[in-house]
Residue, then its C-alpha position, 0 to 999 in steps of 0.5 A: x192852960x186851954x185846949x185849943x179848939x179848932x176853927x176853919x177859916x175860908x177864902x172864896x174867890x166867887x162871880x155875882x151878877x151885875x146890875x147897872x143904873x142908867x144908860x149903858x153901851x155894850x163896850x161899857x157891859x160889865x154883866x158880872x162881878x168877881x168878889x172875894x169873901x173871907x169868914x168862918x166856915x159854917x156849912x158847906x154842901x154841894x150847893x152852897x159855901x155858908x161863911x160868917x163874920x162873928x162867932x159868939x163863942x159862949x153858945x156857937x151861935x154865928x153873926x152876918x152868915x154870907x151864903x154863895x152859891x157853888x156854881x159861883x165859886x172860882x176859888x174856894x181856900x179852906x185853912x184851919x186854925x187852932x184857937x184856944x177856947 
């Protein structure tokens, strides 16, 4: 049997800009987006939560890392899995 080897997982509800082709009226102003990310957790400071799609497990490297901004986050959920390695 295996150790299981923890993992943290994160939700990010978040805020990005906005951009709009065309003509627009200011009923139609849309200026920011709200999204929501989920991923591995990576790294995370005081300025930045960095989440990924892909683990490669055999060297702890990281796939499509998506960094946000902490002054754009809304709502940040961090769980922890364990994962046997």
């Amino acid at each position: 049997m295996t150790q299981a080897e923890p993992k943290n997982v994160a939700w990010v509800r978040w805020f990005d800009a906005s951009h709009q082709r065309g003509e627009c009226t200011l009923d139609e102003f849309v200026p920011r987006v709200e999204l929501e990310s989920a991923g591995l957790l990576v790294h995370e400071d005081e300025e930045s939560v960095s989440i990924a799609l892909d683990s490669y497990v055999d060297d702890d490297t990281f796939r499509y890392i998506e960094h946000i901004p902490k002054v754009n986050v809304i709502e940040l959920r961090r769980f922890s899995l364990a994962v046997p390695s």
